[in-house]
N, C-alpha and C positions, 0 to 999 in steps of 0.2 A: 582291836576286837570288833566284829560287824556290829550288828545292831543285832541283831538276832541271837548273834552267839550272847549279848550284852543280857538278852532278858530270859535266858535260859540260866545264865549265872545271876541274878536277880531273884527269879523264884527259886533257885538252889537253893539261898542266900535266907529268903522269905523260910524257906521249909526248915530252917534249922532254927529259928528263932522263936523265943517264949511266945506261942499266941495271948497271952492274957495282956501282954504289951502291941497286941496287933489286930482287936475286935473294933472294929467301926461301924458300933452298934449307933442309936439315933442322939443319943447323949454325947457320945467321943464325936459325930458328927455335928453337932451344933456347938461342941467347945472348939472343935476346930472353925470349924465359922466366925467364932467369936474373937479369936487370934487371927482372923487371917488365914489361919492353915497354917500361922508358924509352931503351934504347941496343941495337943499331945506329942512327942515324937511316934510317927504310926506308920507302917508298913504293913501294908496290907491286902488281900484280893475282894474288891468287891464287888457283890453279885446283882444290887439294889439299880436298876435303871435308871430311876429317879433320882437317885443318888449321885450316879455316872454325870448325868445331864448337869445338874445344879453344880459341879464340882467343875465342871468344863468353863461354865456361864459364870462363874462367881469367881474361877479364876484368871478368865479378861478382866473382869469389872475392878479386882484388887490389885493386878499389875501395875508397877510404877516404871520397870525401866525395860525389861524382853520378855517375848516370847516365842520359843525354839517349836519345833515340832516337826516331825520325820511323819510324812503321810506314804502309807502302803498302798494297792490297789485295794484293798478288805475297807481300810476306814474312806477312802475316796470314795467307793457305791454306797457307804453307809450314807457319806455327807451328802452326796446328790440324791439319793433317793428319800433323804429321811432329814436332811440338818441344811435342806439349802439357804433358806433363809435365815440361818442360823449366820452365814457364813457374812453375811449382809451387815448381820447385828454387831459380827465380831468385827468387823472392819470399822463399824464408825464407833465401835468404843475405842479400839484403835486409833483412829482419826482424832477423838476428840480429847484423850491422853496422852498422847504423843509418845505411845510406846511403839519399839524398836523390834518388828515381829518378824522371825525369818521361818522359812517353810522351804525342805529340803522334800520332792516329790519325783516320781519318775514320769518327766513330760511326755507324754508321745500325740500319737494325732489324734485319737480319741478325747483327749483330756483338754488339749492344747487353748482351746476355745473357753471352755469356764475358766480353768488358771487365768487367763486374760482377764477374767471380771471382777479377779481378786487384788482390790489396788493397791491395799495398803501392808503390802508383806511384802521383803524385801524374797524372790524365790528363785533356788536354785533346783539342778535337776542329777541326777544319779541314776544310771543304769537299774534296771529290776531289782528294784526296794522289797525287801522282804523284813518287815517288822515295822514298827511306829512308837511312838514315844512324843510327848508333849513337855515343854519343862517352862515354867514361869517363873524372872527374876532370879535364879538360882535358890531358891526355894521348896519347891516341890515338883514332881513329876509323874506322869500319868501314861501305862501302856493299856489300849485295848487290844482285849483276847475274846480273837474268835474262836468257838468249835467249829466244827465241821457242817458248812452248807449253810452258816449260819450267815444272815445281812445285814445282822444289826448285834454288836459286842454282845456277849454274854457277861463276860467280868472286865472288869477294869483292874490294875493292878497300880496301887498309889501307894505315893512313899512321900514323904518329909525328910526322910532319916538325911544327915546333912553329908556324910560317905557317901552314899548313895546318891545323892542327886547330885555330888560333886563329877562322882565318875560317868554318870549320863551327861550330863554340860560337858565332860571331859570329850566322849565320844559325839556329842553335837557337833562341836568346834571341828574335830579333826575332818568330820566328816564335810561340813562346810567348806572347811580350805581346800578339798580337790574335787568339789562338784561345779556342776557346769551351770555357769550363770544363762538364765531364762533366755539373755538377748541370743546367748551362744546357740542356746536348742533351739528354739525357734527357727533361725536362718538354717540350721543341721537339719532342718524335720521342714522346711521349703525345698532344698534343693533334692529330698527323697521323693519329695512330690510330682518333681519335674525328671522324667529319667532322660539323663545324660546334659545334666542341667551346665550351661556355659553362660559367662557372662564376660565383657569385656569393661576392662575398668580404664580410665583416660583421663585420671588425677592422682596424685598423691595423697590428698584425705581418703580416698576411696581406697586404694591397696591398704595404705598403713589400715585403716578399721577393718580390711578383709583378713590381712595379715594375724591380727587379734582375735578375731573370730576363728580364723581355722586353729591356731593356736588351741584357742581354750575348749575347742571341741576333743582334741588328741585324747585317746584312752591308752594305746597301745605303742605304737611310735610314730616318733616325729625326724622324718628327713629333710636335710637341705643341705643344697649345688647352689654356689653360690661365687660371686666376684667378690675381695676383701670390701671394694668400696659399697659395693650394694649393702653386702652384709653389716657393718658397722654403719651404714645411714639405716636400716631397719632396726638396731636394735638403740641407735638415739632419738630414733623418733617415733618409737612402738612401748606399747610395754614387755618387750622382749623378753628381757634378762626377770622380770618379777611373773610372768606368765609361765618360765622354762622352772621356775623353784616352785609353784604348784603342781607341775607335768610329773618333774621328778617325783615328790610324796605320790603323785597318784601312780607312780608305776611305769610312768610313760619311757620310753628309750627315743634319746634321742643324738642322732649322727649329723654332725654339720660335716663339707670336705668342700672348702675352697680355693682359690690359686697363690694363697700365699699363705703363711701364718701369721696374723696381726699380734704384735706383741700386747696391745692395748685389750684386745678382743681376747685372748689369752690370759690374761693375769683378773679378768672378770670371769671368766669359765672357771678359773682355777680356784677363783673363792668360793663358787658355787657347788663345787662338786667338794670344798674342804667343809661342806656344812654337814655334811652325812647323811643325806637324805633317801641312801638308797640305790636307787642310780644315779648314773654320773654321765654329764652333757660329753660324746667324745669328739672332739675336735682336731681335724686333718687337712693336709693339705696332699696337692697332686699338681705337679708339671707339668702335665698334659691339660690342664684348663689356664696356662698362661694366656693371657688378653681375653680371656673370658669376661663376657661382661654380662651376665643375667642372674637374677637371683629363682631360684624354684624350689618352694616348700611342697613336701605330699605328707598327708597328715593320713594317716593309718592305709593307705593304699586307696582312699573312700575320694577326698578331693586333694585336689592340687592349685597351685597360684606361682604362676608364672610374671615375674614382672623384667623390665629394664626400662635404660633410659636414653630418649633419643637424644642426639646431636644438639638438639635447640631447648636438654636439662629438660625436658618432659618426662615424668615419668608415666608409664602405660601398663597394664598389666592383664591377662588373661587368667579367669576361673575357672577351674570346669570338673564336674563327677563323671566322667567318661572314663569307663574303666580300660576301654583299649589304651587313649592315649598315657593315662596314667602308668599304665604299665609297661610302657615302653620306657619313661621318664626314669619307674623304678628299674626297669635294666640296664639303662646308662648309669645310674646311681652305682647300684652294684656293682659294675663293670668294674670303676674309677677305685672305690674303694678297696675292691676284693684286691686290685694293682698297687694301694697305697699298703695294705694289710701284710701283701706278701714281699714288699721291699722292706718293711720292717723287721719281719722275721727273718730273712737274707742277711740284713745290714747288723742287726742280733749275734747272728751268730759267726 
């Protein structure tokens, strides 16, 4: 369920239930203070500003172990316009608790620069976020709603109810395992900067971290032409195989086609794809890349990494977002495959 769809069935949820169990009048608001926020149980929309604010602040200040939160573009203008120092405060309560704070936000280049100034939250990034939610300790949780043209929340919509803040930490988490970690966007939102960005790499640490990067950037799919020996040194000295079971939950499709089939490299695909995730990594091979020796990933058609290794065990490897040569890469890809696809189906029937 998105996040949006999440809080459309929330207020459903909210509008069916007894309001006389859901006023957070100033009395239910200072018993709740007085617990913590663990008792009244309350669901409710509130409209009090003042109220919103103290509820925000008092919920760092009482955390013991996390704090989730899905930032939209609506609460991002709120916070730089209205809460920046705010964000200042929350960081060295953070700091000085040692709580465990992560922040799921859609980075781009606008943004890019303050997320940097924010040190103490562990943050990942997700395509055009539409919704937000905050949740503290698995305890309570907090949507702001804006009207229309509005820059600063109108209601806040807050819950205890322990249902309820079960299935929001339910869709935090899920949401976490297939979003892109900060170091991924970042280097993703450099090479947009630079058109037709290439880089040549002339180590081993340097490909294997490029390798991981373009990986965890993949939204849509993920190719690779590939020699067996390349391929199995990249996936014992990468985090390959735990990189390809985030791709799959996030939707990604992904086609390896090498010059042999590795029985070893095979029966670790094969546990991968029995996990049920959705998609499933498909793994081939083709006779016409015998003595092939190069490994080439192209990650949504956007970048590519070309690597091999010389004669003297060096390995070297070439980057680049150039969409010509890319697409040529992709039509030798296709080429091998569409050939492996249709000897199957021959050999079938």
């Amino acid at each position: 369920m998105a996040n949006s769809d999440h809080l459309e069935y929330t207020m459903k949820l909210f509008n069916k239930m007894d309001k006389k169990y859901n006023i957070v009048d100033e009395l239910t608001f200072r018993q709740l203070k007085g617990s913590k926020y663990h008792y009244p149980e309350v669901t409710d929309v509130i409209a009090d500003p003042t109220m919103m604010l103290e509820m925000v602040v008092d919920s760092i200040g009482i955390t013991e172990k996390g704090y989730d939160t899905v930032i939209d573009p609506l609460v991002y203008s709120f916070i730089l316009k209205y809460f920046k120092d705010g964000i200042d405060m929350i960081d060295r309560k953070i700091e000085e608790n040692g709580i465990k704070a992560r922040m799921i936000v859609d980075v781009n280049k606008e943004n890019i620069d303050f997320i940097n100034t924010i040190k103490f939250h562990e943050i990942k990034h997700i395509d055009g976020i539409k919704g937000n939610f905050g949740i503290f300790d698995n305890r309570a949780y907090m949507v702001f709603i804006f009207h229309k043209e509005s820059e600063q929340p109108d209601q806040t919509l807050w819950s205890n109810s322990k249902a309820l803040v079960d299935r929001q930490q339910d869709l935090f988490n899920k949401m976490w395992e297939i979003a892109i970690p900060l170091s991924a966007r970042t280097k993703e939102l450099e090479y947009q900067s630079i058109p037709d960005y290439q880089n040549a790499l002339t180590n081993a640490k340097e490909i294997k971290k490029q390798v991981d990067l373009l990986i965890q950037q993949s939204r849509a799919e993920l190719l690779l032409i590939s020699s067996s020996k390349l391929l199995n040194l990249i996936i014992l000295t990468t985090d390959f195989l735990i990189q390809t079971l985030v791709l799959l939950k996030r939707g990604v499709r992904i086609r390896i086609l090498s010059d042999m089939i590795d029985d070893d490299i095979k029966s670790k695909f094969n546990f991968i794809n029995g996990l049920g995730l959705g998609q499933q990594i498909q793994y081939e091979f083709s006779s016409i890349l015998d003595k092939f020796s190069e490994l080439t990933i192209i990650s949504d058609g956007k970048s590519m990494l070309r690597c091999s290794i010389k004669p003297s065990n060096q390995m070297i490897g070439h980057f680049t977002t150039k969409e010509s040569i890319i697409f040529v890469q992709e039509i030798v890809f296709e080429k091998y495959w569409n050939e492996v696809m249709s000897l199957k189906i021959a050999n079938s029937d």
